[in-house]
PDB file with SEQRES, HELIX, SHEET and CRYST1 records, atoms N, CA, C and O in Angstrom:
SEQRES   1 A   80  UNK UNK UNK UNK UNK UNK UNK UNK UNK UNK UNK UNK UNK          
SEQRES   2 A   80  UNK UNK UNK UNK UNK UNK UNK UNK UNK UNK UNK UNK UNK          
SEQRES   3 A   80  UNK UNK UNK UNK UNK UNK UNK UNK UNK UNK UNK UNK UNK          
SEQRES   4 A   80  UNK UNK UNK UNK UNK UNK UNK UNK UNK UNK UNK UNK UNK          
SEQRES   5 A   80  UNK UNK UNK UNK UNK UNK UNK UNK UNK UNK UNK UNK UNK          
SEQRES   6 A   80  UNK UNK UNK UNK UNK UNK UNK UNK UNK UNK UNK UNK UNK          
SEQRES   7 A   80  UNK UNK                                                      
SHEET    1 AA1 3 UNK A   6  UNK A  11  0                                        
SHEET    2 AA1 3 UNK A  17  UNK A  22 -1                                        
SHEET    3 AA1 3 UNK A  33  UNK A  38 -1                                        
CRYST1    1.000    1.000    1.000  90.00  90.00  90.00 P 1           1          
ATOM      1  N   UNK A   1       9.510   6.322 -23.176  1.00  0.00           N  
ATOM      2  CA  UNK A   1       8.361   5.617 -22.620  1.00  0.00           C  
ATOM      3  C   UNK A   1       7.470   6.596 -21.885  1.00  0.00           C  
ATOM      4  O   UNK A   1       8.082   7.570 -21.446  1.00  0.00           O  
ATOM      5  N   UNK A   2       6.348   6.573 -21.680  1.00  0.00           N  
ATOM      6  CA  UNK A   2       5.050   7.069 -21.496  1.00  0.00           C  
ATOM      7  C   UNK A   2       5.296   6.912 -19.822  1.00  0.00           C  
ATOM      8  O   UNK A   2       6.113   6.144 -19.314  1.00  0.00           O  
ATOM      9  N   UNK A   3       4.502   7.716 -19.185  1.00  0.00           N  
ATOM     10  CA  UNK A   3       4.477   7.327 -17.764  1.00  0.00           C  
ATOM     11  C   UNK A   3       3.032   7.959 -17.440  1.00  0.00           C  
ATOM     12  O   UNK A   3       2.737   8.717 -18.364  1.00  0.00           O  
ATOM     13  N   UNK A   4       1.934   7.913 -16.366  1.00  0.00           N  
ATOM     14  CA  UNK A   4       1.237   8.112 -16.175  1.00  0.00           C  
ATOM     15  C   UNK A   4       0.887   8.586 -14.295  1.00  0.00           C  
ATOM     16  O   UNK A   4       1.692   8.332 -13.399  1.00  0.00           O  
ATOM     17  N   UNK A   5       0.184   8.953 -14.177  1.00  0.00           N  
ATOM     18  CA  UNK A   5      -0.602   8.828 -12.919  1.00  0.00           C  
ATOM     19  C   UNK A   5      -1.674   8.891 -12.741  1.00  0.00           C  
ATOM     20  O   UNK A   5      -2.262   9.566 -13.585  1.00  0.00           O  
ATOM     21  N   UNK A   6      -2.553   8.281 -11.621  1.00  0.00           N  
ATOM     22  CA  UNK A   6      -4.427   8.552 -11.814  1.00  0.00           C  
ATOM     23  C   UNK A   6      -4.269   9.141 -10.351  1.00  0.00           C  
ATOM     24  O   UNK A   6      -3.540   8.738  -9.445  1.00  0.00           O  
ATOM     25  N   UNK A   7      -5.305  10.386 -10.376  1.00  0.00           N  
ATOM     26  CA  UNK A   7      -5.450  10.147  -9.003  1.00  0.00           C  
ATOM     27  C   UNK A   7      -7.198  10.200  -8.416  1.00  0.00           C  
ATOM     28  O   UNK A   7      -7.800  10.637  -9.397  1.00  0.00           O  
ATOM     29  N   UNK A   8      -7.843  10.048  -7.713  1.00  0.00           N  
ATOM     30  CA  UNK A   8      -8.929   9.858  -7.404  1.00  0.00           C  
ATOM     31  C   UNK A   8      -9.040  10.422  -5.989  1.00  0.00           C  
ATOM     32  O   UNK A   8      -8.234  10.180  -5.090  1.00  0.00           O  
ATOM     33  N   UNK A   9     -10.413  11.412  -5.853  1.00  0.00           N  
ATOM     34  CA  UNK A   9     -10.802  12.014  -4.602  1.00  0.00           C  
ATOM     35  C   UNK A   9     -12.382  11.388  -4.236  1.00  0.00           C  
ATOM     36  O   UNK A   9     -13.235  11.576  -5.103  1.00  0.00           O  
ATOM     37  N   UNK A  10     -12.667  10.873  -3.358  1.00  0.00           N  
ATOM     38  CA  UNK A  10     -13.729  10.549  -3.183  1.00  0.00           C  
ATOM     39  C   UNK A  10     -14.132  11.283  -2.052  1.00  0.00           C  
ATOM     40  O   UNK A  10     -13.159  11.381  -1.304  1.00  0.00           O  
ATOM     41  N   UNK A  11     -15.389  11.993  -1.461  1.00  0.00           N  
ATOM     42  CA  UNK A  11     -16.317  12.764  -0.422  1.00  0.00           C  
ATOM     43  C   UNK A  11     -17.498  12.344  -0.170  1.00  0.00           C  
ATOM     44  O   UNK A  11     -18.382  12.556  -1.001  1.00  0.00           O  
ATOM     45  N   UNK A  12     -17.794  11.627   1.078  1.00  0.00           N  
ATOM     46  CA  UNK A  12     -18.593  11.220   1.243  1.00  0.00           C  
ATOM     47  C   UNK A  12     -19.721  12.051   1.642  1.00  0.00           C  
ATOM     48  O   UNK A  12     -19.277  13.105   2.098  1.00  0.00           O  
ATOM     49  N   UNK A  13     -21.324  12.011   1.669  1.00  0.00           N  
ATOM     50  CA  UNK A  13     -22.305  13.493   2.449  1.00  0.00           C  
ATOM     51  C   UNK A  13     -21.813  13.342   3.670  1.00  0.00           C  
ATOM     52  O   UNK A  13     -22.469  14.267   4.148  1.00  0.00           O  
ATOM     53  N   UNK A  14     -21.108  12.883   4.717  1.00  0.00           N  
ATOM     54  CA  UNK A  14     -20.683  13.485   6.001  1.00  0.00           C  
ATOM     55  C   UNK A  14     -19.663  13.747   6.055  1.00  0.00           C  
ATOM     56  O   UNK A  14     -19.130  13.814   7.163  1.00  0.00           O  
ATOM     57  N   UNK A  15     -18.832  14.050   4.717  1.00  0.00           N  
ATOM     58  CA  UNK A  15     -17.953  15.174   4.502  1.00  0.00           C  
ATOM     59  C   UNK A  15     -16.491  14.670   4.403  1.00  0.00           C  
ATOM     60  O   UNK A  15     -15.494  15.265   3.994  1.00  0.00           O  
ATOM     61  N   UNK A  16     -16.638  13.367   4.907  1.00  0.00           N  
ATOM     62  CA  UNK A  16     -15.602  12.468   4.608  1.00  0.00           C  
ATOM     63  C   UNK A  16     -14.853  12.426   3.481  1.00  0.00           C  
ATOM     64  O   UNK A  16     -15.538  12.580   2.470  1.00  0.00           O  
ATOM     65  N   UNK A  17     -13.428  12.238   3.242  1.00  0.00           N  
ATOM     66  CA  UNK A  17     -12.764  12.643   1.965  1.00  0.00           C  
ATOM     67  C   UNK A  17     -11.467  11.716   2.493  1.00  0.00           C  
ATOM     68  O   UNK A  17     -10.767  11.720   3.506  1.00  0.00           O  
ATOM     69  N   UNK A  18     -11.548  10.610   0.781  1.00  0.00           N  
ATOM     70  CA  UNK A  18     -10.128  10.053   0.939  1.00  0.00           C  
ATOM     71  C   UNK A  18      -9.215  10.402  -0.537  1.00  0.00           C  
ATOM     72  O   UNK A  18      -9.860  10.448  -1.585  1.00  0.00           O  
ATOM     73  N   UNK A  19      -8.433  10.527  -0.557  1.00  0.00           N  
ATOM     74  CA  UNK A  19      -7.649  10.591  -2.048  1.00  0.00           C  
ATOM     75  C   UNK A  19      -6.542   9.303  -2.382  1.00  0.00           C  
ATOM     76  O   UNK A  19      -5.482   9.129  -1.780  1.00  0.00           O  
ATOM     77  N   UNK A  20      -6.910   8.719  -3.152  1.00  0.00           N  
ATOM     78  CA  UNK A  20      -5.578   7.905  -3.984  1.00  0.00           C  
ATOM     79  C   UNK A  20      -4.980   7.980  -5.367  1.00  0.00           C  
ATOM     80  O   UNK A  20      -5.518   8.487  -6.351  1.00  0.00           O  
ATOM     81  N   UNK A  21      -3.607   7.315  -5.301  1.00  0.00           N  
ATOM     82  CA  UNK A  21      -2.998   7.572  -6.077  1.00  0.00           C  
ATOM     83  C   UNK A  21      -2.468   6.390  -6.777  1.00  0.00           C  
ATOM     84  O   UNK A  21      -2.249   5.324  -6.201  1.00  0.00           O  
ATOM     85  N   UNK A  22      -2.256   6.606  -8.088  1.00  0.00           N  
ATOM     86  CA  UNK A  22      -1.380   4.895  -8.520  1.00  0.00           C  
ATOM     87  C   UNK A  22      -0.544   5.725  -9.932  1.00  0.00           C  
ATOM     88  O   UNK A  22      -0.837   6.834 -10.377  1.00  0.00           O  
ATOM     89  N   UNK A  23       0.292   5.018 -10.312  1.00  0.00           N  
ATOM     90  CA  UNK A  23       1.347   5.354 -11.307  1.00  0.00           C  
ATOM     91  C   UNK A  23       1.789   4.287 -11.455  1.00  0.00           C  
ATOM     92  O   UNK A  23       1.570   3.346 -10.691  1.00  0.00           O  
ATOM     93  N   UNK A  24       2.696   4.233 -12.763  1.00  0.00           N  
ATOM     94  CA  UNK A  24       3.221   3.698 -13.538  1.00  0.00           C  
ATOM     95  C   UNK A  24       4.825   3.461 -12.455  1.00  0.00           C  
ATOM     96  O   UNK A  24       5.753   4.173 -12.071  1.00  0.00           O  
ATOM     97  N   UNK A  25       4.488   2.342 -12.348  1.00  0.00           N  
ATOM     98  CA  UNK A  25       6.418   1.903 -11.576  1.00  0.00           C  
ATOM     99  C   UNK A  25       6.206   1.773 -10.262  1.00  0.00           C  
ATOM    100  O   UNK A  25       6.961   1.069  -9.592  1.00  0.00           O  
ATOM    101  N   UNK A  26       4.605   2.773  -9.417  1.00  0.00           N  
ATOM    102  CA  UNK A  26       4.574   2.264  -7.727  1.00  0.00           C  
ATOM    103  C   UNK A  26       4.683   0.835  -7.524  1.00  0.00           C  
ATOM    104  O   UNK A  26       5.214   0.090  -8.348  1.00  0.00           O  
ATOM    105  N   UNK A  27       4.103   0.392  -6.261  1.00  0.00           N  
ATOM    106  CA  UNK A  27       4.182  -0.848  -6.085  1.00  0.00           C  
ATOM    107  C   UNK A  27       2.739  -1.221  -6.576  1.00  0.00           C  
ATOM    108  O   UNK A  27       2.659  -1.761  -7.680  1.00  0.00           O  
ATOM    109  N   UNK A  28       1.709  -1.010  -5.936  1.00  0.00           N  
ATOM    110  CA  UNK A  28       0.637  -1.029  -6.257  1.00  0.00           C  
ATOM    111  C   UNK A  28       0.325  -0.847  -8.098  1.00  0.00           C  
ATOM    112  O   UNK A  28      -0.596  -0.413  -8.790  1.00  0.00           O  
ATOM    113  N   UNK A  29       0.980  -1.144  -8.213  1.00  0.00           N  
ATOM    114  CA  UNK A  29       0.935  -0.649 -10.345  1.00  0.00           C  
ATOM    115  C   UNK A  29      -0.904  -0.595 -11.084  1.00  0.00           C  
ATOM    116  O   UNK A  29      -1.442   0.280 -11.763  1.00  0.00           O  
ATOM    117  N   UNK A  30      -1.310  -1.615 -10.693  1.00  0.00           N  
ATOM    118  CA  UNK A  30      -2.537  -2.007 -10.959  1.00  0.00           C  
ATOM    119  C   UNK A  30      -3.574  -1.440 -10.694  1.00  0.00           C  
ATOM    120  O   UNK A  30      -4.629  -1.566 -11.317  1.00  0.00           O  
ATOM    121  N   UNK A  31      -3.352  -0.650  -9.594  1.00  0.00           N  
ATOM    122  CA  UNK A  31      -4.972  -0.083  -8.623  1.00  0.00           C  
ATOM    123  C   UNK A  31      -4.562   1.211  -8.472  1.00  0.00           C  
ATOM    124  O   UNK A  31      -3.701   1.795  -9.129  1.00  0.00           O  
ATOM    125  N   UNK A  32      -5.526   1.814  -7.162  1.00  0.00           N  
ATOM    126  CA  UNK A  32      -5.044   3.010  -6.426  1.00  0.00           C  
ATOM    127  C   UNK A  32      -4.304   2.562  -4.752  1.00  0.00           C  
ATOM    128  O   UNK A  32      -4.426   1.468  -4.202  1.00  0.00           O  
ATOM    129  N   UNK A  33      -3.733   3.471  -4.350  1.00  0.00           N  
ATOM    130  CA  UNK A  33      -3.137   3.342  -3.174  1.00  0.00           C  
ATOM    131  C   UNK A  33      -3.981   4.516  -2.302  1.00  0.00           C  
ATOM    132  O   UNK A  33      -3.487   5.644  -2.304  1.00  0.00           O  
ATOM    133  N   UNK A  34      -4.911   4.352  -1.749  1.00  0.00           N  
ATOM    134  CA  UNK A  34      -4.929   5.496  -0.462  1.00  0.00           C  
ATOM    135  C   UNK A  34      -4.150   6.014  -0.355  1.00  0.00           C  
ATOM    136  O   UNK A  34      -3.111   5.355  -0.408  1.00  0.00           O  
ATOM    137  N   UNK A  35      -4.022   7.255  -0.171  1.00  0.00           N  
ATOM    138  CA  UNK A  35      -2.421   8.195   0.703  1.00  0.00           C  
ATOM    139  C   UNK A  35      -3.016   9.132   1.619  1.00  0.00           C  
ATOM    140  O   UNK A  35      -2.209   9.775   2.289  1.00  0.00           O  
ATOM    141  N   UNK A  36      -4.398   9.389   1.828  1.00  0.00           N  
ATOM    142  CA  UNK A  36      -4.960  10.440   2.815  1.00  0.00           C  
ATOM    143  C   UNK A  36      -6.388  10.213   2.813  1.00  0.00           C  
ATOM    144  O   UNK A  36      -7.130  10.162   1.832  1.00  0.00           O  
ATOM    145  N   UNK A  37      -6.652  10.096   3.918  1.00  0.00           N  
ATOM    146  CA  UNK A  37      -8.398  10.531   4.320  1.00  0.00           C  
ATOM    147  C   UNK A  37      -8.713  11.670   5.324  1.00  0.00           C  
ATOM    148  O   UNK A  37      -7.934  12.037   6.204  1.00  0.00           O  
ATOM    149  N   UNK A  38      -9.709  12.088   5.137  1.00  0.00           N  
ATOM    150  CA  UNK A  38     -10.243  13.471   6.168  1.00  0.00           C  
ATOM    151  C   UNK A  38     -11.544  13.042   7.069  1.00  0.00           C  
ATOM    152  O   UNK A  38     -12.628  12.814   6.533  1.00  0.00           O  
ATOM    153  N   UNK A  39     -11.382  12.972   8.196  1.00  0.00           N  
ATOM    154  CA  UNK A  39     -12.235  12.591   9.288  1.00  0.00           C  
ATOM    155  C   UNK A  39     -13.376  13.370   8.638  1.00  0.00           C  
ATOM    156  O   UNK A  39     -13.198  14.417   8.016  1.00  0.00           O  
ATOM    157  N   UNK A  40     -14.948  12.597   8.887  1.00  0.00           N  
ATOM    158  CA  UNK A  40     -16.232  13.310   8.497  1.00  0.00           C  
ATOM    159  C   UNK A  40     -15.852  15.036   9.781  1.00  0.00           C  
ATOM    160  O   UNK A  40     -15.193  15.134  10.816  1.00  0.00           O  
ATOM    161  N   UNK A  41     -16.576  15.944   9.065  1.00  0.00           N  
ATOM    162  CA  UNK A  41     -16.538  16.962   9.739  1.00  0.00           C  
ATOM    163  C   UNK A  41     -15.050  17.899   9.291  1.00  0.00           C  
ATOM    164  O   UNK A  41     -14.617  18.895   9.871  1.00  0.00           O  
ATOM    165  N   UNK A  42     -14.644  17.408   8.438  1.00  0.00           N  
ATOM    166  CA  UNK A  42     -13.341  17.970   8.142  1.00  0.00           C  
ATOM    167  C   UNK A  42     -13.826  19.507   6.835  1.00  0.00           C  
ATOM    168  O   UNK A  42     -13.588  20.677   6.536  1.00  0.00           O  
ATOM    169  N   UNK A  43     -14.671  18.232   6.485  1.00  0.00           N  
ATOM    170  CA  UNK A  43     -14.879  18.962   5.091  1.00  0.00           C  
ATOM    171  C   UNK A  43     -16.760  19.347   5.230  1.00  0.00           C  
ATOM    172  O   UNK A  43     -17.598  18.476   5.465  1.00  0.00           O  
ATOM    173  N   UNK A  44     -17.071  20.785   5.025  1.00  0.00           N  
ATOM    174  CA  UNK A  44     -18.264  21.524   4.911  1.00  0.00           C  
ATOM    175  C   UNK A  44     -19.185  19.932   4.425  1.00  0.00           C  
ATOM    176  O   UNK A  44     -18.460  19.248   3.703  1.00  0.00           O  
ATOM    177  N   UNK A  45     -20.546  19.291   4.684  1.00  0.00           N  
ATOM    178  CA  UNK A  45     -21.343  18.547   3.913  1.00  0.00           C  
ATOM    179  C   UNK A  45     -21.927  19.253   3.444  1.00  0.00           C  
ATOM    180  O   UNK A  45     -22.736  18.702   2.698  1.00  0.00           O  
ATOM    181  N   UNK A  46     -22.011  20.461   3.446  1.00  0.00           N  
ATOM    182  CA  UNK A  46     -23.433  21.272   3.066  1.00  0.00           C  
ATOM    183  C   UNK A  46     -22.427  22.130   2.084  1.00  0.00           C  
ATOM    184  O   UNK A  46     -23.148  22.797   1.344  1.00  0.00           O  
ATOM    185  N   UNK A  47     -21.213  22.338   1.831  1.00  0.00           N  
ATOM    186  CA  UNK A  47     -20.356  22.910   0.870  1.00  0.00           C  
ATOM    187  C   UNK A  47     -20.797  22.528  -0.842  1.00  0.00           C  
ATOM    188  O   UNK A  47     -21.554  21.560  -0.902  1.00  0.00           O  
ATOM    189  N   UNK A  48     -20.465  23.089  -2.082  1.00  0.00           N  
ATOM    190  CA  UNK A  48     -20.239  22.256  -3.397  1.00  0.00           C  
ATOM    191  C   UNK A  48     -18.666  21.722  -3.616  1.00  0.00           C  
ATOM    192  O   UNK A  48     -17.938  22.487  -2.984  1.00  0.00           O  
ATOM    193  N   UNK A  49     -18.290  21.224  -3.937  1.00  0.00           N  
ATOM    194  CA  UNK A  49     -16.632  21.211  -4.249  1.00  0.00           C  
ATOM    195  C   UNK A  49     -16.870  20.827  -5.589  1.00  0.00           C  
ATOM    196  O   UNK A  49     -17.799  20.179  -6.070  1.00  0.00           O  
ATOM    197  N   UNK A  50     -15.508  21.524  -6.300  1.00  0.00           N  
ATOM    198  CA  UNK A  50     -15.445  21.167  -7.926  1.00  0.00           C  
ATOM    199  C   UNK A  50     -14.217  20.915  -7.684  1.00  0.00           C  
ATOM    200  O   UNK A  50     -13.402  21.251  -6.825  1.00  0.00           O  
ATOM    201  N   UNK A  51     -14.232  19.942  -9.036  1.00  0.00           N  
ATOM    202  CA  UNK A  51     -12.241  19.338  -9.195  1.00  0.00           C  
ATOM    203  C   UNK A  51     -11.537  19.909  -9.791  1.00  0.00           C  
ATOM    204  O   UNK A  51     -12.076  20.296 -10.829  1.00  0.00           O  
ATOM    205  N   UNK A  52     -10.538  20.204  -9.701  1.00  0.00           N  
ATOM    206  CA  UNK A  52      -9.269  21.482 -10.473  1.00  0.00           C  
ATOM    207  C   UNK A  52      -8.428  20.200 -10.346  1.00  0.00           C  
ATOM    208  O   UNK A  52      -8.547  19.144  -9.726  1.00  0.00           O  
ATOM    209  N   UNK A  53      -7.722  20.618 -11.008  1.00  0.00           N  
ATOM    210  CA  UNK A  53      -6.403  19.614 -12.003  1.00  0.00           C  
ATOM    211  C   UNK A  53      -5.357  20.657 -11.657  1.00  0.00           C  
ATOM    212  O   UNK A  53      -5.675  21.844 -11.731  1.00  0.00           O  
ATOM    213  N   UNK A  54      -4.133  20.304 -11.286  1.00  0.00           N  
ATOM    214  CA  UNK A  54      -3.064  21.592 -11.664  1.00  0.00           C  
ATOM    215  C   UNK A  54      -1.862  20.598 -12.166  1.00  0.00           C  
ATOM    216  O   UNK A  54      -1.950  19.429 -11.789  1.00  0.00           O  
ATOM    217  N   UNK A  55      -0.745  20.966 -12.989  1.00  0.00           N  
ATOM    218  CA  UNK A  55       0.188  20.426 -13.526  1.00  0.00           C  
ATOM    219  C   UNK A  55       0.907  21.499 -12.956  1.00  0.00           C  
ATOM    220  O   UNK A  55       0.520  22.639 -12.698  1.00  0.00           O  
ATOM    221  N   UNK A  56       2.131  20.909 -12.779  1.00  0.00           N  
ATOM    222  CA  UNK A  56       3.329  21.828 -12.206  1.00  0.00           C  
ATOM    223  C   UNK A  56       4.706  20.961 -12.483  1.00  0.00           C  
ATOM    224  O   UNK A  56       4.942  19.953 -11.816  1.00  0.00           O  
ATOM    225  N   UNK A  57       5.553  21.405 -13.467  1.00  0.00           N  
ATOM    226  CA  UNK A  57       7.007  21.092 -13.383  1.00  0.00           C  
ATOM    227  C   UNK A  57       7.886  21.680 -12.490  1.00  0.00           C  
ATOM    228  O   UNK A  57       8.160  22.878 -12.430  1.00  0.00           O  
ATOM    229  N   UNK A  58       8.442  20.523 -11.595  1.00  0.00           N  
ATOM    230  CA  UNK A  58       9.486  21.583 -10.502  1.00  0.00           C  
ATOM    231  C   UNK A  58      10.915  21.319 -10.666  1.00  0.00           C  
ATOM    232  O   UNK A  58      11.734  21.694  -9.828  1.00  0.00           O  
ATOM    233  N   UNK A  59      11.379  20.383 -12.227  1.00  0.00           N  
ATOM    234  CA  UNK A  59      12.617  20.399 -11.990  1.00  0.00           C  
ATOM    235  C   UNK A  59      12.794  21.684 -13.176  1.00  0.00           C  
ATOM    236  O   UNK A  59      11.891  22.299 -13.744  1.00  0.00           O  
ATOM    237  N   UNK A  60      14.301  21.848 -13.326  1.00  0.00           N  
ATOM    238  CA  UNK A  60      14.807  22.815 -14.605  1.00  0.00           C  
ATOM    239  C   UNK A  60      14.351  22.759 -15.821  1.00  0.00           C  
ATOM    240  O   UNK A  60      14.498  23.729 -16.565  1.00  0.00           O  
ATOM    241  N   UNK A  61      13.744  21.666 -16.222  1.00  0.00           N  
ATOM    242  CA  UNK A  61      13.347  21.239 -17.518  1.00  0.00           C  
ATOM    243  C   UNK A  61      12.079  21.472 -17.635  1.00  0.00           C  
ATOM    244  O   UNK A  61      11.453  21.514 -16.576  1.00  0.00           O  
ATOM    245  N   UNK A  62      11.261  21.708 -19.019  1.00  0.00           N  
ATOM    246  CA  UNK A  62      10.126  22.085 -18.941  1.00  0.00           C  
ATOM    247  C   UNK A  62       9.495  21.215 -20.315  1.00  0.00           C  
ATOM    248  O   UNK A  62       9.482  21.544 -21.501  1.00  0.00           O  
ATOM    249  N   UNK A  63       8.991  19.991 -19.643  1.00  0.00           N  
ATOM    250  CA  UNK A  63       8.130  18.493 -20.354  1.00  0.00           C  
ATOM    251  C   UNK A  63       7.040  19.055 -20.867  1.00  0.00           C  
ATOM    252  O   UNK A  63       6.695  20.116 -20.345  1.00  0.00           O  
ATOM    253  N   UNK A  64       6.237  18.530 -21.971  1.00  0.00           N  
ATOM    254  CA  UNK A  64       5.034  19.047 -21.902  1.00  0.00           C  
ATOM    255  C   UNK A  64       4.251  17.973 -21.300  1.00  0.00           C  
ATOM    256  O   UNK A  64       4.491  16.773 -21.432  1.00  0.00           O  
ATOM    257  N   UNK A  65       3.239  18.523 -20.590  1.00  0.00           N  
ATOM    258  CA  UNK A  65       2.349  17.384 -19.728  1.00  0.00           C  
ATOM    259  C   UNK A  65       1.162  17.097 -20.918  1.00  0.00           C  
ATOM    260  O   UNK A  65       1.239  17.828 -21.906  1.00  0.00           O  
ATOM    261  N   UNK A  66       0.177  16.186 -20.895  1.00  0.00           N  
ATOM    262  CA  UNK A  66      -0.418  15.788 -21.583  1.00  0.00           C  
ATOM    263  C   UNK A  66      -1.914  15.041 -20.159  1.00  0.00           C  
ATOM    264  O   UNK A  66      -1.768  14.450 -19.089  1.00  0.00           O  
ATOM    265  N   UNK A  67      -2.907  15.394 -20.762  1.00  0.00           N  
ATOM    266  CA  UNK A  67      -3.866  15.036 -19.643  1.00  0.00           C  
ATOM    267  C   UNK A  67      -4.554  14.377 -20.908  1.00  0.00           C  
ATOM    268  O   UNK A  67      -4.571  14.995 -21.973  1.00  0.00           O  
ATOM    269  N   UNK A  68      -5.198  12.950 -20.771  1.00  0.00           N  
ATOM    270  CA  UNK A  68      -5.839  12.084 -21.509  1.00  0.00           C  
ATOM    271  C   UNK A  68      -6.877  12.005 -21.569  1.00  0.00           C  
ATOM    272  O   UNK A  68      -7.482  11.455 -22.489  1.00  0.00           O  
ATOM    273  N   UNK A  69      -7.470  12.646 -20.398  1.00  0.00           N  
ATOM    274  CA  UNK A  69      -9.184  12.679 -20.111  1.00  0.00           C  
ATOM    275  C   UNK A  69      -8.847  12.981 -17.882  1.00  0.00           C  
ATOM    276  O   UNK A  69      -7.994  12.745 -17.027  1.00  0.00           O  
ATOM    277  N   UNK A  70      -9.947  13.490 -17.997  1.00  0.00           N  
ATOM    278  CA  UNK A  70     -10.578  14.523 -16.763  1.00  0.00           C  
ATOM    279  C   UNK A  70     -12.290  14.139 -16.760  1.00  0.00           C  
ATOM    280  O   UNK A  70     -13.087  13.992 -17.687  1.00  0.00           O  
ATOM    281  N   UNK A  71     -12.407  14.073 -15.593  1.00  0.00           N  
ATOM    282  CA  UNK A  71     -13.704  13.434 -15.185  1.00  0.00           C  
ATOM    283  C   UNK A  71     -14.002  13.948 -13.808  1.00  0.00           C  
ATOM    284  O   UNK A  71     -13.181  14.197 -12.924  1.00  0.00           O  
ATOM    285  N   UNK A  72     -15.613  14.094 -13.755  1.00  0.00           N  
ATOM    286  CA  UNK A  72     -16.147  14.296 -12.683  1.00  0.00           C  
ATOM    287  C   UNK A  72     -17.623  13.856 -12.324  1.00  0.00           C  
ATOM    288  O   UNK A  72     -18.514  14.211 -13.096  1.00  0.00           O  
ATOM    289  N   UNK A  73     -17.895  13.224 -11.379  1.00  0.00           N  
ATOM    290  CA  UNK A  73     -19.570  12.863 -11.006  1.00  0.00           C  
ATOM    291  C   UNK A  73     -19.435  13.113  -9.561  1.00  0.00           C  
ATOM    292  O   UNK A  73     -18.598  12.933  -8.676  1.00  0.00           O  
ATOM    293  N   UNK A  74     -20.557  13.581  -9.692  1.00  0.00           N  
ATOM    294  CA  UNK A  74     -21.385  14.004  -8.067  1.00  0.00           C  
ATOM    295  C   UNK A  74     -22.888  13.403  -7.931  1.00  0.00           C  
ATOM    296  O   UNK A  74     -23.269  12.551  -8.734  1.00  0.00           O  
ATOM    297  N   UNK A  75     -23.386  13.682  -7.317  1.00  0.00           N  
ATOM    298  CA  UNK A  75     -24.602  13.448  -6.937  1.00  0.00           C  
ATOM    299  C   UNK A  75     -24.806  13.936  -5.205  1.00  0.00           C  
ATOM    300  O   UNK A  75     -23.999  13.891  -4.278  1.00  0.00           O  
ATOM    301  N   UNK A  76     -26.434  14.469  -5.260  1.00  0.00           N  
ATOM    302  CA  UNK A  76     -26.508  15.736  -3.952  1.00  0.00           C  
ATOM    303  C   UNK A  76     -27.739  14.941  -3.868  1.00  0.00           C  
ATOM    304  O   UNK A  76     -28.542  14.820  -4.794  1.00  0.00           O  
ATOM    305  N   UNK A  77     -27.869  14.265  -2.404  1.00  0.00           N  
ATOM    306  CA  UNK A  77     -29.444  14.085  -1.920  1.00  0.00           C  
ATOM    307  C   UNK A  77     -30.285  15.162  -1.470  1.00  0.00           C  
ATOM    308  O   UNK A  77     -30.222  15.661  -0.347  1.00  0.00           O  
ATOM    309  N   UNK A  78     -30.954  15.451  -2.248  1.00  0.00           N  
ATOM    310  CA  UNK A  78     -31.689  16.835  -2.229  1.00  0.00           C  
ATOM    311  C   UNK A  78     -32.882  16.000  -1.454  1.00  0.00           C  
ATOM    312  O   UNK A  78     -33.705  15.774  -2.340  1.00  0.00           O  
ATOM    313  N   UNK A  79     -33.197  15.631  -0.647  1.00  0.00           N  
ATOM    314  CA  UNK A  79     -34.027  14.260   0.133  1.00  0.00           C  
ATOM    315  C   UNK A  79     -33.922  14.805   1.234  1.00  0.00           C  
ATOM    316  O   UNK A  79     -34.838  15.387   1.815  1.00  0.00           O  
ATOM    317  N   UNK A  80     -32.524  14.639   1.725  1.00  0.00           N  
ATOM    318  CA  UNK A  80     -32.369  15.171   3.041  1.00  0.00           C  
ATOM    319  C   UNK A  80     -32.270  16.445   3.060  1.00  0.00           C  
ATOM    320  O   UNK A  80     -32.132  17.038   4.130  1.00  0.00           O  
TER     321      UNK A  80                                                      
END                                                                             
C-alpha cells in the first residue's frame, strides 16, 4: 500500500510563517495539521525564500521515494 504526506509552508509579508502537515494514517487524515508557526519578525519580510524538498531515509533500508508533483506560488507587493 501507498502512503503519502503533504506538507505546506505558508509566509505571510510580515514574515510570519506556519507549516503543516497531514499523511496517510494521522488523525487529521483529511486536511493539514499545523505543527509550527514563526512569530512575524522571525523571518526577513524583505528576504526571497524558495522551496527545497529534501527526502531522506533514516532507517537501514533504502525505499525509493517517489514525489507526485511539487509546487510553488508567491506573490511580492511591489506597492509597498
Amino acid at each position: 500500500a501507498d502512503s503519502w504526506i503533504v506538507a505546506r509552508v505558508e509566509i505571510d509579508p510580515d514574515g510570519t510563517a506556519r507549516g503543516y502537515l497531514g499523511a496517510a494514517g494521522s488523525a487529521n487524515q483529511n486536511g493539514l495539521t499545523l505543527v509550527a508557526t514563526l512569530k512575524a519578525g522571525t523571518l526577513d519580510k524583505d528576504a526571497l525564500y524558495h522551496p527545497h524538498m529534501h527526502l531522506a531515509e533514516q532507517s537501514t533500508g533504502d525505499p525509493t521515494h517517489e514525489v507526485d508533483y511539487f509546487g510553488a506560488r508567491g506573490h511580492r507587493d511591489w506597492t509597498s
